[in-house]
MARLOSE-318556 format. One record per residue (C-alpha): x, y negated, z. Coordinates in steps of 0.2 Angstrom, whole numbers, plus 5000, padded with zeros to 4 digits. Each point is the difference from the previous one (the first is absolute). Layout:
residues N
XYZ;...
***
This chain:
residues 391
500050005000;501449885005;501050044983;498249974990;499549825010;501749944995;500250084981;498249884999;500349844988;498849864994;500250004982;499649824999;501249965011;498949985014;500150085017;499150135004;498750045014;501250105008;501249884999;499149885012;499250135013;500750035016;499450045018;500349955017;499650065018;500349885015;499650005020;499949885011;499849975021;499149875001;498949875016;498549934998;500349785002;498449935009;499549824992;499549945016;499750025018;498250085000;500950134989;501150035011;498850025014;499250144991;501750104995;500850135013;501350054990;500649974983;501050144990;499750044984;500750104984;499849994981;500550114985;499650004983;500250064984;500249924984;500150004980;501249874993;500249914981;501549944997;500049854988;501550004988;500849874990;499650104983;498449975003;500149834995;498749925012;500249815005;499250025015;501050155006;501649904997;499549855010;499550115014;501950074999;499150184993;499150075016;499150165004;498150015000;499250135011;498850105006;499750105015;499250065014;500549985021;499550065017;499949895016;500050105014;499349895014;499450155011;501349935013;499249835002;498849995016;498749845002;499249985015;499049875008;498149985000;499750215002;501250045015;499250185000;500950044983;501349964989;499749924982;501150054985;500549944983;500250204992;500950004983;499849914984;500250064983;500649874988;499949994980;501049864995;501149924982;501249875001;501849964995;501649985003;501249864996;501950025003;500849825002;501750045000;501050164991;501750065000;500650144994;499150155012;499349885012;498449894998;499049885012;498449964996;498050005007;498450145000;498449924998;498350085001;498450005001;498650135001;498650085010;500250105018;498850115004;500050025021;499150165011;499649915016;499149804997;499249915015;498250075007;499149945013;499750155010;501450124995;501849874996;499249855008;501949925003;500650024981;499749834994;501250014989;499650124987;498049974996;499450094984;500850174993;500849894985;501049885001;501349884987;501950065001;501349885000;501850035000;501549904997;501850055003;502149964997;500850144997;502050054992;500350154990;501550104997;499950134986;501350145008;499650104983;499549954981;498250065005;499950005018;500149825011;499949985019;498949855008;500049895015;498349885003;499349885012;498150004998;498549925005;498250094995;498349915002;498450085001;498349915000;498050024995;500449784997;498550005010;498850094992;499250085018;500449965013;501250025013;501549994991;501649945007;500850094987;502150095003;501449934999;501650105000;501849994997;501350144998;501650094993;499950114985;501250144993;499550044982;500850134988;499549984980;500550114986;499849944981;499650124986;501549934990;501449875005;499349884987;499749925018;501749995005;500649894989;498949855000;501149875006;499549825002;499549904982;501349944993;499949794996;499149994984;499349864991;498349945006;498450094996;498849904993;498549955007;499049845000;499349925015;497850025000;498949895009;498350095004;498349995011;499850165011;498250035001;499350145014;498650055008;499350155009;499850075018;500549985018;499850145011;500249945018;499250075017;499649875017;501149995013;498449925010;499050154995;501450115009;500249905017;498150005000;499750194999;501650084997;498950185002;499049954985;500050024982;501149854993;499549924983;500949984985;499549854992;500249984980;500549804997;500249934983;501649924996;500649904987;501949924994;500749864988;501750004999;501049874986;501750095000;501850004989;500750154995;501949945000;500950154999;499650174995;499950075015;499249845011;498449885000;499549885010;498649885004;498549945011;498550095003;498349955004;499150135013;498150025002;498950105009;498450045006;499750065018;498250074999;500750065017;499949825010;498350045007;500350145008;501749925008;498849855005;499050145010;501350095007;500849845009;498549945005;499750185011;501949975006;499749835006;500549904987;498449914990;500349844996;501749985001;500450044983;499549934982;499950164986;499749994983;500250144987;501049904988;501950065005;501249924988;501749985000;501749944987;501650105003;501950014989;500250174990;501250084994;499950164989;501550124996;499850124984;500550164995;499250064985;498150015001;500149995019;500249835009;500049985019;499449825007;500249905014;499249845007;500049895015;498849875002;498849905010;498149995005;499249874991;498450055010;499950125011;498550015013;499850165006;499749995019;501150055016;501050124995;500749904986;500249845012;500950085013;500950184991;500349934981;501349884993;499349854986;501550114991;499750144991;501050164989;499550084985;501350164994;499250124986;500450114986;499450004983;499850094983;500049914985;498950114985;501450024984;498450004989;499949815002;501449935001;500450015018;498549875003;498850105007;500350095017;499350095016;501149985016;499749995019;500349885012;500549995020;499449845008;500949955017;500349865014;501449985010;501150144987;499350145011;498150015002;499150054986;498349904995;499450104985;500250144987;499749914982;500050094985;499849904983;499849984980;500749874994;500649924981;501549864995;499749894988;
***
């Protein structure tokens, strides 16, 4: 088999699949990082454990993609990890038992992008992003003290350094420091979401050493590409449960409240790989006379004014890599009246990060994407997911 995979030519001169497949196991020890001091009320201990496993693509030079030279030729992956959280007690508002958090299975892509490369050794970062499937959530009667983890599914979100040492042409040796996020971004409620940090070992093995002997791009003339000015048009739906609804009744069933939302964004597209611009954020909190209720039965009516008009103007900026762009935006409440919580919990700033696919069919303007909506760079507001089209 090995004398086959490396007898295998492209006859166009292209590589082959084979040429760019490889594989990569990794484990980590890990601790779960609380965001705040109620979180840390709740935990009892905080060891954890990941390990994954993972298909890579190596993009090659002969492949003759702009986008993978600018991006110094990374390696797009798939794959599939275990949290084992089992060791993680929470304890506090049921003294006859212990909660848990259980494991989580997560299904994730992402990429990785090596800054520096000399000769065997590389330096770089692991991004991803997928979905984490979890065994134990928060219930009322049974895991009353797992806030944390509140609906079976939840977003993945992992970001990493690592260096790489190839100790073979097929086989390399890695070294990572790594922070994972998972969160339902509010879509039930409670939600505190994990926060971890940790230490990984991974071993990969390429299917041929095409691989080994990327190096960094050489200095070449600039590729072309002219600068684009274009509106962003969105719109869709926010997904967001009630804190209030949860203090009130946390036995109860909490709502999920659908809320339409809608973006204009003037933005310039300077470089092949950036954008950036302003963009105008709307919404429409159906939702506000519910909250109205709910602080009026915790002491609080009249004390607040509440409209359903939430609107807001933030700076974006959007990175691309083929038909895939991630965004981020940080902005501030034109309006935003929406009762106690928001007066004395929520900041007049606000954070957007999402990810989006751009359909090839049309020219990259028209796309479907998601979006995470935030205060303070930690506490989640809403799930948002969206259609949108540049003109």
């Amino acid at each position: 088999m090995s004398l086959a995979i490396n007898t295998v030519t492209a006859q166009d001169g292209k590589p082959t699949a084979l040429e760019h497949i490889g594989f990569q196991l990794s484990g980590s020890v890990a601790r779960i990082v609380p965001q705040h001091d109620y979180i840390n009320s709740l935990l009892q201990s905080y060891s954890c454990n990941y390990q994954d496993v993972r298909m890579l693509w190596h993009t090659l030079p002969s492949d003759s993609n702009a986008f993978d030279h600018s991006f110094h030729y990374p390696t797009l992956q798939v794959g599939i990890m275990h949290g084992d959280f089992s060791g993680i007690r929470l304890q506090r508002f049921a003294p006859d038992y212990i909660s848990h958090l259980g494991h989580a299975i997560a299904l994730y892509g992402g990429m990785q992008i090596d800054f520096l490369r000399r000769g065997r050794w590389s330096l770089g970062c692991d991004l991803q992003n997928g979905v984490a499937f979890f065994t134990e959530h928060y219930d009322y009667t049974t895991n009353r003290d797992n806030e944390v983890i509140g609906s079976v599914a939840t977003i993945y979100i992992g970001a990493s350094i690592q260096t790489r040492f190839r100790i073979a042409p097929q086989w390399s040796a890695g070294l990572s420091a790594d922070f994972r996020h998972c969160s339902n971004g509010h879509i039930t409620r409670p939600n505190l979401g994990t926060n971890t940090i940790s230490g990984s070992l991974s071993l990969a093995y390429d299917l041929t050493q095409a691989a080994a002997d990327i190096q960094a791009p050489a200095p070449s003339e600039k590729e072309k590409f002219r600068p684009k000015v274009f509106v962003d048009l969105s719109a869709g739906v926010s997904l967001k449960s009630l804190l209030e609804e949860f203090m009130v009744d946390p036995s109860g069933n909490i709502k999920t409240y659908p809320v339409f939302t809608a973006a204009v964004a003037p933005m310039v597209r300077y470089h092949r790989l950036h954008a950036s611009g302003l963009q105008f954020d709307f919404m429409y909190g159906q939702y506000i006379p519910r909250v109205r209720k709910l602080d009026a039965i915790r002491g609080h009516d009249g004390e607040y004014r509440y409209s359903p008009f939430i609107m807001g103007l933030a700076l974006k900026h959007g990175i691309y890599y083929r038909h895939f762009s991630a965004h981020a935006g940080a902005g501030i409440y034109l309006r935003h009246r929406t009762g106690h919580y928001t007066a004395t919990e929520e900041s007049r700033l606000y954070q957007v990060l999402g990810l989006r696919y751009n359909i090839p069919a049309t020219e990259d303007r028209l796309y479907v994407g998601y979006n995470v909506k935030a205060h303070h760079l930690s506490k989640a507001d809403c799930m948002q997911f969206m259609i949108g089209y540049r003109l």
